[in-house]
N, C-alpha and C positions, 0 to 999 in steps of 0.2 A: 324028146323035146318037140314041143309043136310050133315048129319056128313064124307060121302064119300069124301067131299071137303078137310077135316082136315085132313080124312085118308091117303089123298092124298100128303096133306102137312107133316106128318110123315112120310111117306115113303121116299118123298126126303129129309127129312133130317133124315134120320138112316139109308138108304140105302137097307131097309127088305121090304119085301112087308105086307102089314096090311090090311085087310078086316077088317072089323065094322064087329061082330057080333050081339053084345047087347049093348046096352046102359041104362045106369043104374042113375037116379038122385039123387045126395047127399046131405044128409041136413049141415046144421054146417055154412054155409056161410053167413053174414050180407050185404055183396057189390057186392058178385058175385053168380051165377048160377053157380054150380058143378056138373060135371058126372065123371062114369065110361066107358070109352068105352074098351070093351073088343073083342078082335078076337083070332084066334083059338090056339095061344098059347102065347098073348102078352095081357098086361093091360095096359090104359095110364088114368093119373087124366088131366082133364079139366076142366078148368075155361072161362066161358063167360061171357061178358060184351059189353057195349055200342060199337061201333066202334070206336067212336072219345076217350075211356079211351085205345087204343090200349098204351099209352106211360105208361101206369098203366103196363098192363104187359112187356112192353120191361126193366123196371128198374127193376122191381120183376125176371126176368130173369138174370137178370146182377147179382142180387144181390146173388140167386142161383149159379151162374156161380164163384163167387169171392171167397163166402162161401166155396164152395167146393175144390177151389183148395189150400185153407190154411190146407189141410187135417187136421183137429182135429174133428169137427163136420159131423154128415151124416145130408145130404140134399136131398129131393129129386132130382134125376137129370131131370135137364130142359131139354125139346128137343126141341119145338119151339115154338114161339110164332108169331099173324098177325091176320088179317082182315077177315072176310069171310060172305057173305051175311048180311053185316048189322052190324053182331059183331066183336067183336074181343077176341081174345081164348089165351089161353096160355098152351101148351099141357106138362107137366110134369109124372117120372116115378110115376107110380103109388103102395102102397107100403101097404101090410098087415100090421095091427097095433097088439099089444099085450099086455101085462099087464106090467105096471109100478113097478118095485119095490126098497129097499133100492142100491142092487145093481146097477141098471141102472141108480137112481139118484146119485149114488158117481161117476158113468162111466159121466154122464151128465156134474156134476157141475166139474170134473178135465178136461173134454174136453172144455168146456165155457172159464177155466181160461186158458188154452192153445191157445188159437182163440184169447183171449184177449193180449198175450203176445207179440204175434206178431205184430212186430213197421211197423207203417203207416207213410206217409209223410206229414199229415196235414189233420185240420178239417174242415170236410162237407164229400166230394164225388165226384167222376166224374160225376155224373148228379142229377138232381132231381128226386124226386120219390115221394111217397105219405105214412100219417099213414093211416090205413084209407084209407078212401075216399080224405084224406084233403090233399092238395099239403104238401110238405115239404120242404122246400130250400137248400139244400147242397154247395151253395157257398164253394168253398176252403178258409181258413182262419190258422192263424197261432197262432190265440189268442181264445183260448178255450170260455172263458171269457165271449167275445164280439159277438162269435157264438152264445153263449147258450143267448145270451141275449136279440139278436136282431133276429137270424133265429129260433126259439124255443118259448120261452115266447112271445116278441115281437108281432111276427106273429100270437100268438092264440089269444092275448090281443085284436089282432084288429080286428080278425076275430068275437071275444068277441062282442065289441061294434059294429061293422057293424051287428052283428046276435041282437042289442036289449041288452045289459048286458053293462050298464057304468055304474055311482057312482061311489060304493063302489069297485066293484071289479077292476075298473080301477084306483081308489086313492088306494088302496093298489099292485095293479101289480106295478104301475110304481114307488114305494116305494120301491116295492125289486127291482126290473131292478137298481135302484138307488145304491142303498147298497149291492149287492149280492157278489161283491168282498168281504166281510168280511169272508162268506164262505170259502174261499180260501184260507185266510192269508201262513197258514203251507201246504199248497196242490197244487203241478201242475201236473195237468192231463196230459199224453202223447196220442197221439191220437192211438186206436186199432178200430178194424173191428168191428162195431154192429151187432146186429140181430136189431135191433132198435124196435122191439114190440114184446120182448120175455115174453110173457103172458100164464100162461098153457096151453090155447086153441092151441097154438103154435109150441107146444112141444107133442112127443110120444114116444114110441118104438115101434119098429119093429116086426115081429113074431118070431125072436131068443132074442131079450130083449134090445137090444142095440140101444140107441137115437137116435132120429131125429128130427130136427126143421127144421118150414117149415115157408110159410108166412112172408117171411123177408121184413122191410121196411130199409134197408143197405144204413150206412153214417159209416165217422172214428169220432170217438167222445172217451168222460172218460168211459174205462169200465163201470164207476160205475152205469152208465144210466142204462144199460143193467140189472146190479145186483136190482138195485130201482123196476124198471119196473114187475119183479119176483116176488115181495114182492106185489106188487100192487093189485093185485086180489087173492093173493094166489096160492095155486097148488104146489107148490115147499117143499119138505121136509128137515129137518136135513142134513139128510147125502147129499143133495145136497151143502147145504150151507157150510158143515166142508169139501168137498173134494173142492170144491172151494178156500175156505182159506190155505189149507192143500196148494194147488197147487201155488197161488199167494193170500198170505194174503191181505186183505183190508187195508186202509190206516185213520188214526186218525179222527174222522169228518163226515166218511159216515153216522152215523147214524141218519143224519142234513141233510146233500147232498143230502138222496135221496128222503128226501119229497122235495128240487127242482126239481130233475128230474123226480119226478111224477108226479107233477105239472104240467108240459107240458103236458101228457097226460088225466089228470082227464081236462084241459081247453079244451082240442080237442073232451073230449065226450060231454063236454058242447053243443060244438061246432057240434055237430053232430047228439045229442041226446036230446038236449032242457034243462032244467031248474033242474032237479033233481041232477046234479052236482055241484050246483050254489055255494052253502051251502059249501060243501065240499074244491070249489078251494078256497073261503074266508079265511074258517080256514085254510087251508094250509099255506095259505100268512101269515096270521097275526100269524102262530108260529112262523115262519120262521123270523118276523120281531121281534119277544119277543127274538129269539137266537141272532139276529144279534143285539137288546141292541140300 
């Protein structure tokens, strides 16, 4: 990689001049190659990938760019993104990490509920983007409902049975897609801003202690996605979850809702990661279809 190409590409867009010093490679990545490139008093994080996933990094840009100017949450700031011998890069600040603690998760979970507060004009997004590696559809739609049913489940159901997984798991997906308004009865979601894969991995503090999530897959959807998705691998503590509630309590029901909304995601690692989820999106469904009676 001829990293002077990129350095080149930061420079016109920040205006500074930047030499490569070193470069440094980062582990943590499953879909992209990570570095550090460092020059003589600047750092920048870089992500590489195929050429043709350049549209990977222009929504992952966008969605840094939108993130950031709802000021509640720190994100890293994007600088550029584009093409370069083959690949395509996404150059972002790059940012020391530090220690987590109760205080940075009550700063975390009041800054989340504050990002969520703020009213969007409708569900999906200005463009597509991907979880994952996996497309995502952000069609605008004005019926939450019919989003989560056809651009979310829908879309993994089929990616499901085109990957090899019909039956069972496709007689009980299109069971809930049927019934999932039941869900809902006492509940309309307004649409707020995602992180749309806020997963510990996702999430850090900085070297003075204060939050940052990175890696956003950003559409307007139910907060609660966001809140489900937390819960899903773990990572998230107490006092995250009471400065959350403290900030915008949760609403009658989540505690139902967001085994759907992690349902989308446990079918996209299906989808991604082969058969050891298979088990898991099943019982999802058929609890989900034991509440809904």
């Amino acid at each position: 990689m001829n990293w002077q190409l990129i350095a080149e590409q930061i420079e016109s867009a920040t205006g500074r001049t930047f030499k490569v010093q070193s470069t440094q490679a980062l582990a943590g990545g499953d879909i992209n190659s990570a570095f550090r490139l460092q020059g003589l008093d600047q750092s920048y994080f870089v992500k590489l990938n195929h050429a043709d996933l350049a549209f990977m990094f222009e929504a992952e840009f966008a969605g840094l760019e939108e993130l950031a100017s709802t000021h509640t949450l720190r994100v890293p700031a994007p600088v550029i993104c584009g093409r370069s011998e083959g690949y395509s890069f996404l150059v972002q600040e790059y940012l020391e990490f530090g220690h987590s603690g109760p205080s940075s998760e009550r700063i975390l979970g009041a800054q989340l509920a504050q990002l969520h507060r703020q009213p969007q004009p409708f569900f999906g997004w200005h463009c597509n983007n991907t979880i994952g590696s996996t497309p995502q559809h952000n069609n605008q739609s004005d019926d939450w409902l019919s989003f989560w049913r056809d651009r979310r489940l829908g879309f993994q159901l089929q990616l499901a049975a085109h990957n090899g997984y019909g039956g069972k798991l496709q007689t009980l997906g299109e069971r809930l897609r049927s019934d999932m308004d039941a869900l809902f009865e006492n509940y309309r979601p307004s649409p707020s801003l995602l992180h749309g894969d806020l997963w510990a991995g996702n999430a850090a503090v900085d070297s003075k202690g204060g939050p940052v999530i990175f890696d956003p897959a950003c559409y307007y959807g139910d907060r609660e996605a966001d809140l489900a998705m937390t819960e899903l691998f773990g990572g998230f503590g107490r006092d995250f979850y009471a400065a959350y509630q403290s900030t915008w309590p949760l609403e009658q029901g989540y505690a139902t809702r967001k085994t759907l909304y992690n349902l989308y995601h446990i079918l996209n690692h299906l989808n991604l990661f082969a058969g050891g989820y298979l088990r898991q999106a099943e019982n999802s469904i058929a609890m989900l279809l034991t509440e809904i009676g």
